[in-house]
N, C-alpha and C positions, 0 to 999 in steps of 0.2 A: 412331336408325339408326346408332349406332357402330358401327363396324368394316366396313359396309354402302358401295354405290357405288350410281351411277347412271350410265347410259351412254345414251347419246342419237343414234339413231338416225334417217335418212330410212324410211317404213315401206316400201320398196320394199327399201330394205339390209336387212331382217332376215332371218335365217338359217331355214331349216325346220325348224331345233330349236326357235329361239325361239316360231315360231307354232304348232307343235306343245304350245309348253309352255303359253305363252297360250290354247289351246282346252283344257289339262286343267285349269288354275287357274279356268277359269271352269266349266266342271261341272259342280268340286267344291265351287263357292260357295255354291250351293244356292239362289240369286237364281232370278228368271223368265230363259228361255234367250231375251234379247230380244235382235236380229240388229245392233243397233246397238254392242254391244258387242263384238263378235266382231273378232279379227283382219281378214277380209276386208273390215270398212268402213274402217276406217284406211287399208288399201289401196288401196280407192277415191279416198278424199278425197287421200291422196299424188298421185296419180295429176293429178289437179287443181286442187291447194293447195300452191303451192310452200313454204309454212308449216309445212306439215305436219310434226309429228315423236312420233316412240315413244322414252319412256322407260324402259330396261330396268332394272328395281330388283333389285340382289342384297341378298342377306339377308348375316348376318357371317361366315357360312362360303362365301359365293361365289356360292352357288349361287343360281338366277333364281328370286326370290320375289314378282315383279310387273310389271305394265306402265302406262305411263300413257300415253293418245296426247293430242296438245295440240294447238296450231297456236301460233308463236312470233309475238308482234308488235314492234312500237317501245317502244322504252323498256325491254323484257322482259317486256312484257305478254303473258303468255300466256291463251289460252284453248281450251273444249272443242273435238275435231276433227269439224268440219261446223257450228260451231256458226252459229243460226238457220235447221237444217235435220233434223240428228239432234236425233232423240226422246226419247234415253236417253244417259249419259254416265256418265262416273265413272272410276275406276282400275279395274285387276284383280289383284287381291291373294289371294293364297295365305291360306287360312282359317287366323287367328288372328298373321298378317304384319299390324302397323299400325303402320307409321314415321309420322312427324308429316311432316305436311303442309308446313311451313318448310323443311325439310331437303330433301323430295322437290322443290318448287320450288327450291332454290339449288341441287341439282345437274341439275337440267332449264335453270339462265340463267336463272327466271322470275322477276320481282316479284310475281308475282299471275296467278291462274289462275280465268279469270272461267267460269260453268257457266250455262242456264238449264233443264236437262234431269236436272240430277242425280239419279241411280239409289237410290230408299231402299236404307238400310245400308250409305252410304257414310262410316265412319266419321273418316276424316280431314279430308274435307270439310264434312259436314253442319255441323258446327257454324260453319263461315262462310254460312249459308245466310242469305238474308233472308228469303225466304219459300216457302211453300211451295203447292204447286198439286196439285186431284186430277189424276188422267188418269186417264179412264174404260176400261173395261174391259166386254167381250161373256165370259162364263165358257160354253164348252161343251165344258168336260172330261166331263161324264158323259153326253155327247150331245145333237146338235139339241134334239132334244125333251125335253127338259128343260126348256133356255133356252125352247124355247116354251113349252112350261107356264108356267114363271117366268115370262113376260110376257103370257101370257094372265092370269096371276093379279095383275102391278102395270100394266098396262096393254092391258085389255082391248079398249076402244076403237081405240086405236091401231093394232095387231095385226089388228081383222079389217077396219080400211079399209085398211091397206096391202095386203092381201090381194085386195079389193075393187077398188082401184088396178090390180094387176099384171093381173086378167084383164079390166079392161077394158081397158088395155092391149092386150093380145093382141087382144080383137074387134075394138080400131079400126086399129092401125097391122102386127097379123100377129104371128105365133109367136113367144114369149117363150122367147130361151133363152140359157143364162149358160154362159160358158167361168171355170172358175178360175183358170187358167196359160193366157193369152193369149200366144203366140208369136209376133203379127205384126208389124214395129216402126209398120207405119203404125197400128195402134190406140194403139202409146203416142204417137204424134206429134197423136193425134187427142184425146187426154186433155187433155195438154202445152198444146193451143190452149183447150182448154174452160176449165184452170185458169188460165192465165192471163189469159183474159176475164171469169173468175170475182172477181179477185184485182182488174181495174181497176171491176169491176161493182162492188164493195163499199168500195171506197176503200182498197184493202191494198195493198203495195207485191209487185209483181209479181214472185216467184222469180225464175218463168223468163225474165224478162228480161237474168237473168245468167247468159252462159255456162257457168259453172265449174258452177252449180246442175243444168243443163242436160245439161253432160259425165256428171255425175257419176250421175244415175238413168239417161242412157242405157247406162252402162257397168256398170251395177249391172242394169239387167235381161235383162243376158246374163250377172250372175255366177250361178255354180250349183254354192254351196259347202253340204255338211249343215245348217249352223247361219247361214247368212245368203245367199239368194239371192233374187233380184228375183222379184217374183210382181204380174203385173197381172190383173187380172182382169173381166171383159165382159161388160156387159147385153146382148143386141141385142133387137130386136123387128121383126118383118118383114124379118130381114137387116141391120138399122141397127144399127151403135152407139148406146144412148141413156143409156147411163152407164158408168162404166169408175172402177179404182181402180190404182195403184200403191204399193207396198209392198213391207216385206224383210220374211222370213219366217224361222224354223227350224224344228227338227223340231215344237215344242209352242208357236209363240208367233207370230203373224202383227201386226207392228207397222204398223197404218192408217197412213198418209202423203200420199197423194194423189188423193183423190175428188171425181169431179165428173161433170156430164152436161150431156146436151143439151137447152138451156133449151126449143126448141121442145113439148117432150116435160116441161116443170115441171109441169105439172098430177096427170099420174099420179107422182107424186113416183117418180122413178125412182132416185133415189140411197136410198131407203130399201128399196125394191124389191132392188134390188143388194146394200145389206149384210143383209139377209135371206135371199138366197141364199148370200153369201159366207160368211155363218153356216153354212150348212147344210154346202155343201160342206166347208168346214175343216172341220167334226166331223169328217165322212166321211174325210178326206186325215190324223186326227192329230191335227191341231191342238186343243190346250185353250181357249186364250185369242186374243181376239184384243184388243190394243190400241189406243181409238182416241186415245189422247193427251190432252195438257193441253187447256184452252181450253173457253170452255161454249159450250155447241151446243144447238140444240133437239132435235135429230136423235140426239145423245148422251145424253140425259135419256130418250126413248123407248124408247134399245135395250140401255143400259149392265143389267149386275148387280153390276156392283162398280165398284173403284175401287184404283186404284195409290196413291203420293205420287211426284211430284218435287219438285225444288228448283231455286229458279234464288241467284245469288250472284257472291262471289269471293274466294275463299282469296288473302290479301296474306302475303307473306313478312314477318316480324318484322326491322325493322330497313329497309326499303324506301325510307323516305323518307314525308313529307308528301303529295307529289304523288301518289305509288301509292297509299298510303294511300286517299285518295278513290276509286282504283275498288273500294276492296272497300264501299264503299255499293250498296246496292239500285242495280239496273242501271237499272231503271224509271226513276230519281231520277234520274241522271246528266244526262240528255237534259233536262230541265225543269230544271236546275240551272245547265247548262253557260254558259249566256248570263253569268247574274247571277255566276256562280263564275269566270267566263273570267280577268278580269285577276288576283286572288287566286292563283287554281291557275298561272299562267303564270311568276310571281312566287315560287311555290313550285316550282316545275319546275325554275327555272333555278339558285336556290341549292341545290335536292337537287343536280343536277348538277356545281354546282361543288365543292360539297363531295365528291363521287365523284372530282373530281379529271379530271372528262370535259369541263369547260367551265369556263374563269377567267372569273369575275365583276371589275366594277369594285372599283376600291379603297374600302373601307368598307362593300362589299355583305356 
């Protein structure tokens, strides 16, 4: 990155040129146009993440050859923006723009830029990756009925009880009918409560129990930008909500986020019901793909025809110290680590420190 800067920005400070240049550098990447990427979600998460920030990368003649959005922490710990929430992450880099990832952290303040979402062909980062993860994929680029085909032919069975499922459905509880872009906030309030009954049902730790999680889908499904705006979407049957999804969508890429239903209503599996319609419709609306992310699911094994990569990790700046050093370990580790590693790494913190000249140690430390 000789001759190159970086400028660091709140994503609320950035200029309409700069976002402007951010939606042509991502176009022309040639990646999947997934909504997580896009300017407007770093906006969100500003909006709710006092942490929040965009790095604006010029190339050696000046001019904006990238962006990175992050969230700053303690110590200079940086990491992805929304991260344990967005789906997909990474930089956005002008095709054939790849400054090393050390450089772009020490003019972002970071020691290390932890990811668990990372976007394949990310070439800066990938290689601090530990590992890597599918996320499945619904492919109906070349129409509905395709994908049905395609799962009539690897999943016959499945297919025609789901099928089997929705109308009876309809004879017992009344008319089966799906909205794609659900408008009304009480149905996303009604989701909201399903998933997080969902999330204490199964021993998960409950998003929405955090506001900022909370602020930030509600303020995302009133955004309505080309390439990333809130799209929820609604089962009912006899006039009920009995499953509902929220997600951010663009023109060719609807990234699955948050589905869930109404347990009274488990039997006719209605969340399978729902992304069966949601398939449909997206063809019909454009959409090629729909993403439903990392993570195995049973439900995902039924409906997927492909499959993405991410990556989770953490890019350490060279020269960071001992203590940083340790978070560019498998993030998984750290947590089952931390107990037994506690006095060690504490011990390495405070002489990284002093040696930065941020903290005097005892005499002979």
């Amino acid at each position: 990155m000789s001759g190159s800067r970086v400028r660091v920005v709140r994503p609320g400070d950035l200029g309409r040129g700069d976002i402007e240049t951010w939606r042509e550098i991502r176009a022309k990447s040639g990646a999947p146009a997934h909504p997580f990427m896009e300017p407007e979600f770093a906006l969100a998460v500003g909006r709710v993440r006092p942490g929040a920030r965009v790095a604006v990368i010029s190339d050696e003649s000046g001019g904006t050859a990238g962006f990175l959005p992050f969230e700053r922490g303690r110590l200079g710990r940086g990491r992805a923006v929304g991260l344990g929430v967005s789906d997909v992450q990474g930089a956005v880099l002008r095709p054939g723009f790849a400054p090393e990832a050390g450089e772009v952290l020490r003019g972002c303040g970071l020691s290390a830029w932890e990811f668990d979402n990372l976007e394949e062909g990310q070439v800066i980062f990938e290689p601090a990756a530990a590992r890597s993860y599918a996320s499945y994929v619904i492919d109906v680029g070349d129409g509905y009925d395709s994908y049905e085909t395609a799962l009539r032919a690897g999943s016959p069975k499945f297919l025609r009880t789901t099928l089997a499922k929705e109308r009876k459905l309809g004879r017992e509880a009344g008319e089966v009918r799906f909205v794609l872009d659900e408008r009304d906030p009480e149905a996303l309030r009604t989701l909201m409560g399903w998933k997080s009954a969902q999330y204490r049902r199964t021993g998960r730790r409950d998003r929405f129990a955090k506001p900022w999680i909370r602020d930030l889908v509600e303020f995302l499904f009133h955004t309505r930008a080309p390439r990333c705006s809130g799209l929820l979407s609604v089962l009912y049957a006899g006039g009920r909500p009995v499953a509902a999804h929220f997600g951010l969508r663009s023109r060719t890429v609807l990234s699955c986020w948050f589905p869930s239903y109404e347990t009274e209503f488990a039997k006719f599996s209605p969340g399978l019901i729902l992304h069966l319609r949601m398939a449909r419709a997206a063809a019909d609306d454009g959409i090629g793909t729909l993403d439903m992310g990392r993570g195995a699911a049973e439900y995902k094994d039924a409906l997927k025809t492909g499959e993405l990569t991410v990556y989770e990790g953490a890019s350490v700046r060279p020269g960071a110290g001992a203590a940083l050093q340790w978070l560019g370990r498998e993030p998984a580790r750290r947590a089952q680590d931390f107990v037994r590693d506690r006095p060690r790494l504490a011990g390495l913190a405070q002489r990284g420190l002093a040696r930065a000249g941020r903290l005097r140690g005892p005499k002979g430390s």
